[in-house]
C-alpha positions in Angstrom: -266.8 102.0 -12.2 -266.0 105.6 -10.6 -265.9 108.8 -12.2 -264.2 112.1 -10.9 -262.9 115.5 -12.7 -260.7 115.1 -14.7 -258.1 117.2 -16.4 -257.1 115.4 -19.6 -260.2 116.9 -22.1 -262.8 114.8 -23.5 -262.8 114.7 -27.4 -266.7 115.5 -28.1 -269.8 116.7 -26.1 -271.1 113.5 -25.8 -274.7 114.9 -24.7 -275.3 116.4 -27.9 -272.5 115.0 -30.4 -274.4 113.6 -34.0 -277.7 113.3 -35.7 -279.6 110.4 -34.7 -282.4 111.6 -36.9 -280.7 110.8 -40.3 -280.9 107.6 -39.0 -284.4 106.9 -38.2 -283.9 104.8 -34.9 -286.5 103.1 -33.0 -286.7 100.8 -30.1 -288.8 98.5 -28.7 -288.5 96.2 -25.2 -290.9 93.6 -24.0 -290.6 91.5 -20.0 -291.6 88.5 -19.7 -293.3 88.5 -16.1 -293.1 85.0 -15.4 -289.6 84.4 -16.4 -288.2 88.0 -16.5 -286.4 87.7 -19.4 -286.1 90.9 -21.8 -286.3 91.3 -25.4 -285.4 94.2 -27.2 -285.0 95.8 -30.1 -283.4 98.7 -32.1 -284.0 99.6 -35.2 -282.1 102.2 -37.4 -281.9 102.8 -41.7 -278.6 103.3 -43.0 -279.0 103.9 -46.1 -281.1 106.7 -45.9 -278.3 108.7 -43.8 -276.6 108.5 -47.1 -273.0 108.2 -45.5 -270.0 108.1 -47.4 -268.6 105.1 -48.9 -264.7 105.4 -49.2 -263.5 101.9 -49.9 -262.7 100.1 -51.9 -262.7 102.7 -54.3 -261.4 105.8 -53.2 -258.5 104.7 -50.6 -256.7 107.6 -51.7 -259.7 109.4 -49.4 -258.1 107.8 -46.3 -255.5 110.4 -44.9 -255.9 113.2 -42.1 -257.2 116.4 -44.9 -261.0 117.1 -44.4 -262.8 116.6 -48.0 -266.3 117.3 -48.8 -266.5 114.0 -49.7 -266.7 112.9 -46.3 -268.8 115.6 -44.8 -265.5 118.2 -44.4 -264.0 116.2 -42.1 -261.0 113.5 -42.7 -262.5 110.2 -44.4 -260.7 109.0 -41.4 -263.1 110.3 -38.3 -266.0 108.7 -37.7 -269.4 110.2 -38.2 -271.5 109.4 -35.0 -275.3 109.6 -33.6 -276.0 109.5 -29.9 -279.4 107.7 -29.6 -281.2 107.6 -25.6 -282.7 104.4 -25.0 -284.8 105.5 -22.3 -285.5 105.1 -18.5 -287.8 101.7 -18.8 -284.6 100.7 -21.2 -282.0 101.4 -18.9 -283.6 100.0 -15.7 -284.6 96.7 -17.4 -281.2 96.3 -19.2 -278.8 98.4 -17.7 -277.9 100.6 -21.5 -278.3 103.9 -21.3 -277.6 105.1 -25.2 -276.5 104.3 -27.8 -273.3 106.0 -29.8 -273.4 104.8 -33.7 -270.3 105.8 -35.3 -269.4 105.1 -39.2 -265.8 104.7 -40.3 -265.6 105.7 -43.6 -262.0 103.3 -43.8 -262.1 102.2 -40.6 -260.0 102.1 -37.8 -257.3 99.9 -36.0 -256.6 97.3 -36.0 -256.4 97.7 -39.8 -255.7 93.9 -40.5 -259.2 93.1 -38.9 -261.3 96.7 -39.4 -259.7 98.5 -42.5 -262.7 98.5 -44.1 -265.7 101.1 -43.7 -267.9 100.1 -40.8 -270.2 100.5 -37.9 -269.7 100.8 -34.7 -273.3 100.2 -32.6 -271.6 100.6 -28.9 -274.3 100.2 -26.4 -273.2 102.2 -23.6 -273.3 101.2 -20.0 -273.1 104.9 -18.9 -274.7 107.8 -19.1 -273.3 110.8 -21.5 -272.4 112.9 -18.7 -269.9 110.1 -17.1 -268.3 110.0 -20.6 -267.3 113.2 -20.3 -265.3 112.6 -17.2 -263.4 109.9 -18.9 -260.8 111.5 -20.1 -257.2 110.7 -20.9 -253.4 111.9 -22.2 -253.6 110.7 -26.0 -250.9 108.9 -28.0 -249.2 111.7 -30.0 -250.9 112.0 -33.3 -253.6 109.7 -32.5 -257.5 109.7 -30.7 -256.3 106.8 -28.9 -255.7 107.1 -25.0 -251.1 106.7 -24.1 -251.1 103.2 -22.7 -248.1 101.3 -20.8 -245.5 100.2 -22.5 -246.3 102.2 -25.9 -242.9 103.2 -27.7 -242.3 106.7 -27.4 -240.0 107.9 -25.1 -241.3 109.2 -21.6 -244.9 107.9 -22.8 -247.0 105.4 -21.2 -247.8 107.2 -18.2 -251.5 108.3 -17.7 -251.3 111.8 -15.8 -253.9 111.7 -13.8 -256.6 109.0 -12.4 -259.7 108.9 -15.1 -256.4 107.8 -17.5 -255.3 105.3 -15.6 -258.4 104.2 -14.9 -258.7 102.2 -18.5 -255.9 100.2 -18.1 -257.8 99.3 -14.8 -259.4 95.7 -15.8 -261.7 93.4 -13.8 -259.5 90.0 -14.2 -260.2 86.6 -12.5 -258.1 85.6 -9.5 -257.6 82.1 -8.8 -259.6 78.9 -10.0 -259.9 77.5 -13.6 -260.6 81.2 -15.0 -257.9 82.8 -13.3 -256.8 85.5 -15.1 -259.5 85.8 -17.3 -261.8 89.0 -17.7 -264.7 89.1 -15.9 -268.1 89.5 -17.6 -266.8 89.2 -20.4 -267.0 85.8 -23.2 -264.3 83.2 -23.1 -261.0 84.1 -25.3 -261.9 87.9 -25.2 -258.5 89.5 -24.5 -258.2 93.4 -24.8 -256.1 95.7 -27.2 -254.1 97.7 -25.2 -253.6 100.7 -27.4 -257.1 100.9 -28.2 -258.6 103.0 -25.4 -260.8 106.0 -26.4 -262.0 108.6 -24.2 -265.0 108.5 -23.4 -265.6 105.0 -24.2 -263.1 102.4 -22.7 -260.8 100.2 -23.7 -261.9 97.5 -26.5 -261.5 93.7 -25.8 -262.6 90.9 -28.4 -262.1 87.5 -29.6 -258.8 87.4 -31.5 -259.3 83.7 -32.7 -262.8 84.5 -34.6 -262.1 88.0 -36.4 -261.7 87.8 -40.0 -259.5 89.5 -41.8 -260.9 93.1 -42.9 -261.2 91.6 -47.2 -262.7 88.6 -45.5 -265.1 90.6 -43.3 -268.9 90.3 -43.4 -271.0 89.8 -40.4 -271.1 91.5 -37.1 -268.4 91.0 -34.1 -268.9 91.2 -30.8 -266.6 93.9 -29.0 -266.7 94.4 -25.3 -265.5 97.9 -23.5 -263.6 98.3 -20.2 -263.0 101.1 -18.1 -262.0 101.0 -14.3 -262.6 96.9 -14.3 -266.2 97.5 -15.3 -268.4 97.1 -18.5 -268.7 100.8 -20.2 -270.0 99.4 -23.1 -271.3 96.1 -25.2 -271.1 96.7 -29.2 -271.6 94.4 -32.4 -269.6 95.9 -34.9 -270.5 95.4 -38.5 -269.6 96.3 -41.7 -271.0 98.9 -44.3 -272.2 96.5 -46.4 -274.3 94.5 -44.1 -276.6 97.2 -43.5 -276.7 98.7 -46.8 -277.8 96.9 -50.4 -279.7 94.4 -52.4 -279.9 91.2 -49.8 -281.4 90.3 -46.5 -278.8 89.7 -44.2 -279.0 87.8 -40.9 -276.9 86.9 -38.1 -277.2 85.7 -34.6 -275.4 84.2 -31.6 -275.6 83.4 -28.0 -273.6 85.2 -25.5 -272.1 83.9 -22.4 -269.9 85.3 -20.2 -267.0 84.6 -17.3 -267.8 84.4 -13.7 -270.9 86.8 -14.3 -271.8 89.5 -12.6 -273.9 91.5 -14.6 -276.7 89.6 -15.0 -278.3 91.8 -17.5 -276.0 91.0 -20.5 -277.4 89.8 -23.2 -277.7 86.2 -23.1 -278.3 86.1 -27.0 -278.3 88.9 -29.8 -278.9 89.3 -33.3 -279.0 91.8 -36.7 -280.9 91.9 -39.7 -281.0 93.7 -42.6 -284.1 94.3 -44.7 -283.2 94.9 -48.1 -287.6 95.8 -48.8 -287.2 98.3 -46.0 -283.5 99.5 -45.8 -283.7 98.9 -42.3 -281.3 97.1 -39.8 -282.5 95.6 -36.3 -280.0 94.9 -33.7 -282.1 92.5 -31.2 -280.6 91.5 -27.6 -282.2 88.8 -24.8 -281.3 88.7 -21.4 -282.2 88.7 -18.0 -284.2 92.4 -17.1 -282.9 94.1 -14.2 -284.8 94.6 -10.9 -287.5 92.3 -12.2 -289.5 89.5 -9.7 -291.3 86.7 -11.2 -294.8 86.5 -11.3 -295.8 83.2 -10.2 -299.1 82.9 -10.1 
């Protein structure tokens, strides 16, 4: 990935945007010297940010008017926490921060994510490279124009850090031709889903439930300028808030790696004693030579 200047503004200040403290984040990262594989953890209470819980029973909440309700903005912006994981972090797994944003009724698409949730993107880059990716937006929308959208004379990204998220590290020849690159088998990308700042958002299609159906974590991958800007389990409100444990985990493979750092297996739990969530990731560390004696 490159960054340059850019003209099309960037949204937020991404160096100083939320409150991580209401959330109570920790971390924790361990190498094993003989085998240099990582494990890490972060660790971050919901509940006690006492966020606002829209659906199911106040959808009438959901439209572009700030409320109070939702902190006096629209129920439909997210409410976000920058967290910095640290140099050791970083050099060992190659994530720099972590943005935590909570959709009070979600965000598209609404058949999948019409349903108030997180979004725990582990970003790739640092804040000050978010800033430089900007882009010309949809009209009406925080969503980067993207080719082929409907509008008339739209679909045409007006200078290079716009174009630069429809810019997508694909396969060329061989059994994954066509595929994208560091990425898990049957991710495919939504291409009116690029955000600036962040990338644009690729998943599996075949495995998300339906937004009613939804209830543990998904996998979402981010692409900018056919790199990785950012690797995010996405989860809803409920399974980091409430009365039950909840668990899930899953190993993580990728096509014709490159990155060697993704995580090669990650989980979340939720304490119901403690309140607290822990989003755990395994992989191989970064700059690391095994100790063999």
């Amino acid at each position: 990935m490159s960054f340059a200047a850019t003209t099309s503004s960037s949204p937020y200040s991404f160096v100083t945007y939320g409150n991580a403290a209401r959330f109570s984040f920790t971390k924790s990262i361990t190498i094993d010297s003989k085998t240099c594989d990582y494990t890490a953890a972060i660790k971050f209470n919901a509940p006690k940010a006492n966020l606002p819980v829209v659906l199911p029973l106040r959808p009438e909440l959901c439209n572009p008017t700030p409320d109070p309700f939702c902190e006096n903005k629209s129920c439909l912006a997210g409410i976000s926490a920058l967290y910095s994981l640290g140099s050791g972090f970083y050099r060992a797994t190659g994530f720099d921060h972590v943005a935590l944003d909570y959709y009070p009724c979600g965000h598209p698409p609404m058949q999948n994510f019409a349903t108030g949730h997180f979004d725990f993107h582990m970003m790739r880059i640092n804040p000050g490279q978010r800033e430089l990716m900007g882009c010309d937006l949809f009209p009406g929308t925080p969503a980067c124009d993207w080719p082929g959208s409907p509008l008339p004379g739209s679909g045409t990204q007006s200078d290079p850090s716009g174009r630069k998220f429809f810019v997508m590290g694909r396969v060329e020849g061989g059994a994954d031709s066509g595929k994208l690159a560091n990425m898990p088998e049957n991710f495919t990308v939504e291409i009116d889903s690029a955000l600036r700042g962040m990338g644009l958002h690729a998943f599996d299609h075949t495995t998300a439930r339906l937004a009613d159906e939804w209830a543990d974590p998904l996998l979402i991958i981010g692409s900018y300028d056919g790199g990785i800007s950012f690797w995010e389990p996405m989860f809803p409100y409920t399974f980091a808030n409430g009365t039950t444990d909840n668990f899930y985990h899953a190993n993580a493979t990728y096509v014709q790696q490159t990155i060697l750092s993704l995580p090669s297996y990650w989980s979340m739990s939720y304490s119901k004693s403690t309140q607290v969530t822990t989003v755990t990731i395994k992989g191989k560390a970064n700059g690391c030579v095994p100790d063999l004696f």
